[in-house]
N, C-alpha and C positions, 0 to 999 in steps of 0.2 A: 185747447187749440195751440197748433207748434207757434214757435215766431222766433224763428232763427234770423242774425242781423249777421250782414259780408261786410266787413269793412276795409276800404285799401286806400294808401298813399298816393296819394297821386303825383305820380313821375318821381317817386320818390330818389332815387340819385340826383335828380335834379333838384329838386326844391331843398333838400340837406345844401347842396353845393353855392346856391341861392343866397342860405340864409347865413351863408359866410363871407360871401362877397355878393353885395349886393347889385353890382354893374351888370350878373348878369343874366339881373329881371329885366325878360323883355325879348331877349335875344337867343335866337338859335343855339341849343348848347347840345352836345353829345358827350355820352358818358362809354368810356369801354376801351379797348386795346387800340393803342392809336400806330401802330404798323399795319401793313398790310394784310397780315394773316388777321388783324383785329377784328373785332365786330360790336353793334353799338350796346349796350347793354341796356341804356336808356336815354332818353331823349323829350326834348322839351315839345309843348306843343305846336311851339313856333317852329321846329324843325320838320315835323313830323306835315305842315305844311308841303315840305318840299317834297313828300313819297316815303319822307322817312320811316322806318319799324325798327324796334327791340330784334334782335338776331341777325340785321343785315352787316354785310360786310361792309366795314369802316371804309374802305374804298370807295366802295358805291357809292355809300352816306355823302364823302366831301364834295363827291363829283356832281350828286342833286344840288349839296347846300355848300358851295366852297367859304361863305362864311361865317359857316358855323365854327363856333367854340369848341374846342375838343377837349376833353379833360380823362383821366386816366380812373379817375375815383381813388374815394381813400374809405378803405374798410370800417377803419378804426371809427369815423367820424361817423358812418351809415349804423354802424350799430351802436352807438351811443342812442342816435335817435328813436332806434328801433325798439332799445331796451326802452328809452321812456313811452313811447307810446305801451309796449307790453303792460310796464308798472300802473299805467293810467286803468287799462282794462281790467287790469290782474284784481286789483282796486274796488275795480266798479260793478263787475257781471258774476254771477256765482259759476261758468263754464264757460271756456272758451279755449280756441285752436287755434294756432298758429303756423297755418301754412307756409307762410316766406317771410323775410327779413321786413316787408312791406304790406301782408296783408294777414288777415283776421275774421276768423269766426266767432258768433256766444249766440251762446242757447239762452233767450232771454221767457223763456217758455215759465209761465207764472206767474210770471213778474206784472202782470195785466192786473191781476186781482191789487193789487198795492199800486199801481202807480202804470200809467200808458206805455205801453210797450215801446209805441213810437217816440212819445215825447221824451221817454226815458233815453231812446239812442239818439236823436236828436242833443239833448244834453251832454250825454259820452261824447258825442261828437264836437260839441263848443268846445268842451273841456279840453280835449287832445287839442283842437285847436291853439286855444288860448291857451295852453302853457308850455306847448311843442313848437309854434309857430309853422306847424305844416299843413298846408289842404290835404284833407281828406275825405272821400266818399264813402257813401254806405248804402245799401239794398235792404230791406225788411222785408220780409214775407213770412211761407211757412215751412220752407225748405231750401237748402244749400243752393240746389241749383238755381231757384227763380231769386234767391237773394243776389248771388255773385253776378249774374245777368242785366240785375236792375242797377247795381254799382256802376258795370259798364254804363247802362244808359246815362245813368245819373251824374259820372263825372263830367267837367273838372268841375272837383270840389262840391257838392252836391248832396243831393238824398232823394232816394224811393221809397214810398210804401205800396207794395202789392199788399192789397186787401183780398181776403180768405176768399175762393170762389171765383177771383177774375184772375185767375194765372194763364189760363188757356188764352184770354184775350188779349192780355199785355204780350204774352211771346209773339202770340200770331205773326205781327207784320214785319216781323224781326228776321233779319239772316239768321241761316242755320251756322253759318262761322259761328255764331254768338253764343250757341252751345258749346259749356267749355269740351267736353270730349271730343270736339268735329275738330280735325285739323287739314291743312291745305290737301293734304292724300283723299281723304277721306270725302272731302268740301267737292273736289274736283267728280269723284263716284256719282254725290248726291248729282250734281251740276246737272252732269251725264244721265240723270235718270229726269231730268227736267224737277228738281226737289232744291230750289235757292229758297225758299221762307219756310218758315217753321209750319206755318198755316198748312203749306202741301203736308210738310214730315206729320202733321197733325193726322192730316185727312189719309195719309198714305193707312193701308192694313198693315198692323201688325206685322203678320203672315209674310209681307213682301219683307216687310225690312230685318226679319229673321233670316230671309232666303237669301238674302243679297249680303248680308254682314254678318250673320251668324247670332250671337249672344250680345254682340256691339250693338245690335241693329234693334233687340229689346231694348235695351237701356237708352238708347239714343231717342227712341220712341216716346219712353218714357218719359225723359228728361222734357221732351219737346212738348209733352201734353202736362207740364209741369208736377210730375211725381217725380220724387225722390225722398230715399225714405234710410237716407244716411245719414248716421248722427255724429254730434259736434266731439270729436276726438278729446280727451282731456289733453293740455299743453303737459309736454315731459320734458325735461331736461336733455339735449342731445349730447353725445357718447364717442363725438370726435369733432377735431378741426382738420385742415387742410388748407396748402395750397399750390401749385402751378405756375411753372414757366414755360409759357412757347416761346423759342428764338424767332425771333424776326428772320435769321439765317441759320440754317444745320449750322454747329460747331463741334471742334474737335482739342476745343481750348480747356484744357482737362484744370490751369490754375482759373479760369474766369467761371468754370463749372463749379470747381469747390467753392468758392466765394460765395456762389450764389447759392450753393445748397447750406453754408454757415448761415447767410444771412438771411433765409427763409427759414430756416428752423429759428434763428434767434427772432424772429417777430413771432413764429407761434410760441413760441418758448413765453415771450413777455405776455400773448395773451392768456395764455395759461393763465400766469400769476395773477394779472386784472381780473380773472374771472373767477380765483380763489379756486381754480383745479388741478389736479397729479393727472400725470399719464405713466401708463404705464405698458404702453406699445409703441413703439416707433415703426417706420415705413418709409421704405424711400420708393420714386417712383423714375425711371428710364424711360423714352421712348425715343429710340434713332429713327433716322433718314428713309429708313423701310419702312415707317409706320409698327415695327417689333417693338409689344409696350412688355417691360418685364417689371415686378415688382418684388422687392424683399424687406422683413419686418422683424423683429427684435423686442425680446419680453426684458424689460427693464423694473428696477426698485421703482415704485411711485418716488416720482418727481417731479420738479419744476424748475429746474436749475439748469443753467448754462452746463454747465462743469461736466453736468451726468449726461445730459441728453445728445447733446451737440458731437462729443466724440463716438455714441453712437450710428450717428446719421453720417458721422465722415465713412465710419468704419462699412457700413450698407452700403455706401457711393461706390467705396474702393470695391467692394465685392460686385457691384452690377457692372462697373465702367466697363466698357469694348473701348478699346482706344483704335479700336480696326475700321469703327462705323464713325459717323456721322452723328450727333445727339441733336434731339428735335426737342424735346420737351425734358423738364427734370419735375418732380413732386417731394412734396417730404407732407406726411400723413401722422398725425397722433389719437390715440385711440383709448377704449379703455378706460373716459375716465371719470374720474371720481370730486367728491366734493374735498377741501382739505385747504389746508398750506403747506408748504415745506417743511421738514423737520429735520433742524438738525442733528448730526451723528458727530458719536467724539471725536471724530477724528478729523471737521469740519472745523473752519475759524467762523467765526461771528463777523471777520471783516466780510467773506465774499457775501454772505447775505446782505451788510450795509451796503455793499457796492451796488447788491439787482437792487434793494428798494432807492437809493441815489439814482439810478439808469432810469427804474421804472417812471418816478418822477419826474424826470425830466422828459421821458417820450409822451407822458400825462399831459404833459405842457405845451411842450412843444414839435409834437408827433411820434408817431410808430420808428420813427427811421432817425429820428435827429441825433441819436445815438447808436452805435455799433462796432463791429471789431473792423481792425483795416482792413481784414482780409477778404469781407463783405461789402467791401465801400463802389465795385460796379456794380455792385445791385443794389443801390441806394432805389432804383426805380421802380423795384418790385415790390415797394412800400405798398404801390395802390392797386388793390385787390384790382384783377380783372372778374368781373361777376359772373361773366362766359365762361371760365374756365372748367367748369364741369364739378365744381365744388362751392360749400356755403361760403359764406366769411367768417374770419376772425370770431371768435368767442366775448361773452361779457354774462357779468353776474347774471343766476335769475335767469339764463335763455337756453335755449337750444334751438334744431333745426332739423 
């Protein structure tokens, strides 16, 4: 018998955010771009009171809950957490997958003969607790989809065991939203066909929901009469970082643009190093006032070094800039890469490595940002990843995405 376990964080930017200041248990917090173009990334449950959701516009959000807390997030600190929940699992289950910075599969399939399958994740789950200090939820069944399903039911903080055989009766009374494939497009179709619980999507023919969605309309089927018969991905190491500015205003401020392009490359630059990886592609990324996104990329020595990387990413800026338009957005992208440290070449001093391991220390310390070049120092703010940006976070030993 399968006995796949879901397991996720619950509001995980928030509860990281939490356990560093603790004033603000209790109280409406929002996590994500705090300008206008912003959106929330996450939000606490006291917020989410007010109408609040994950993807709304930060606008909207203040104007439900004007006193709510608003916070920008910090990369650096979400995946510390991340990586140790990983180490706990990595640890604990012989397979497991990791979907996002916050959630998790494992195939706990066997593990019945030795030892309860539940009581076993029930356990993993103290454990993350009690040395992570984070709630977290978890779903047990015999497949992906009715575990991720019973997570939702089961948070905040919580646990499910769908037992072999009743998966068709726990969905039943359930919104079709709750099916992860069905989204508000989709949700809206069903609505329109008179199909809000899964019990109809159940009792609907096949046949129909072939005709009406095509190859979605099987698997939505399916999903909703609890088959799924997708297995748990091995975890691999991911093969780039990234990240993203949107201006609050188009600019056409070509010295506050380089800054910002130094100073985003020198944070992935440092994550590199913490995460013991070379790159060995750079990327820059353009998008003016048109919505025109252009991008150009650059094969470099594996590296890790200020020195090497950074006058790459000046020299791809200068090649994209229009100084004619508007700039809305900037990226800088590294790729390619590989496990390692830096290696010195003769013709390198020994100081400038004492210097990143000095720097890297002190941003270990006392943040991603607390150190930088001056020519960086307006984008001291883009320390804290926006999670919306349309890329993961920051890198750390041991992970990917």
């Amino acid at each position: 018998m399968k006995a796949i376990i879901h397991m996720d964080l619950d509001t995980f930017f928030v509860s990281c955010e939490r356990l560093i200041d603790s004033k603000l248990i209790g109280k409406p917090v929002l996590i994500g771009g705090t300008s206008d173009r912003g959106v929330v990334a996450s939000c606490s449950y006291e917020a989410r009171k007010f109408g609040i959701h994950s993807a709304m516009p930060m606008r909207m959000a203040r104007q439900l809950c004007p006193e709510a807390i608003v916070l920008r997030g910090n990369s650096g600190v979400y995946s510390k957490f991340s990586d140790m929940v990983t180490d706990i699992i990595k640890e604990s289950v012989p397979l497991y997958e990791k979907t996002s910075v916050d959630e998790f599969y494992a195939d706990l399939t066997g593990m019945d003969k030795f030892y309860g399958c539940y009581s076993f994740a029930k356990e993993l789950r103290q454990k993350i607790i009690k040395e992570t200090h984070l709630p977290i939820s978890f779903g047990l069944s015999i497949n992906k989809t009715v575990s991720k399903i019973a997570t939702g039911e089961a948070k905040p903080n919580n646990e499910i065991q769908v037992i072999e055989g009743t998966e068709r009766p726990f969905l039943a009374p359930l919104s079709v939203k709750k099916i992860p494939m069905i989204g508000d497009k989709t949700y809206r179709t069903l609505c329109n066909l008179g199909v809000k619980r899964i019990q109809t999507l159940q009792e609907t023919p096949l046949e129909v929901m072939e005709k009406v969605f095509g190859k979605n309309g099987i698997v939505m089927w399916k999903k909703a009469n609890g088959i799924d018969n997708s297995p748990v991905v091995q975890y691999h190491e991911r093969k780039s970082i990234s990240t993203e500015r949107t201006f609050d205003r188009d600019t056409i401020d070509v010295i506050k643009l380089q800054g910002l392009m130094t100073a985003m490359a020198e944070n992935l630059i440092f994550q590199l190093r913490r995460g013991n990886k070379l790159t060995s592609c750079v990327t820059v990324k353009i998008r003016y006032s048109d919505f025109q996104t252009y991008t150009l990329q650059k094969r470099i020595p594996y590296s890790a070094s200020d020195h090497m990387i950074i006058p790459a990413v000046q020299e791809l800026f200068k090649q994209l800039y229009n100084r004619r338009l508007l700039v809305r957005l900037i990226g800088v992208r590294f790729s390619h890469l590989v496990e390692g440290g830096h290696q010195i070449n003769l013709f390198e001093s020994t100081e400038v490595i004492n210097l990143y391991q000095a720097m890297d220390k002190i941003r270990e310390r006392y943040g991603d940002r607390s150190i930088m070049r001056a020519s960086g120092m307006e984008a001291k703010s883009i320390s804290r990843w926006n999670p919306f940006n349309g890329e993961p976070p920051p890198l750390l030993p041991n992970r990917r995405r």
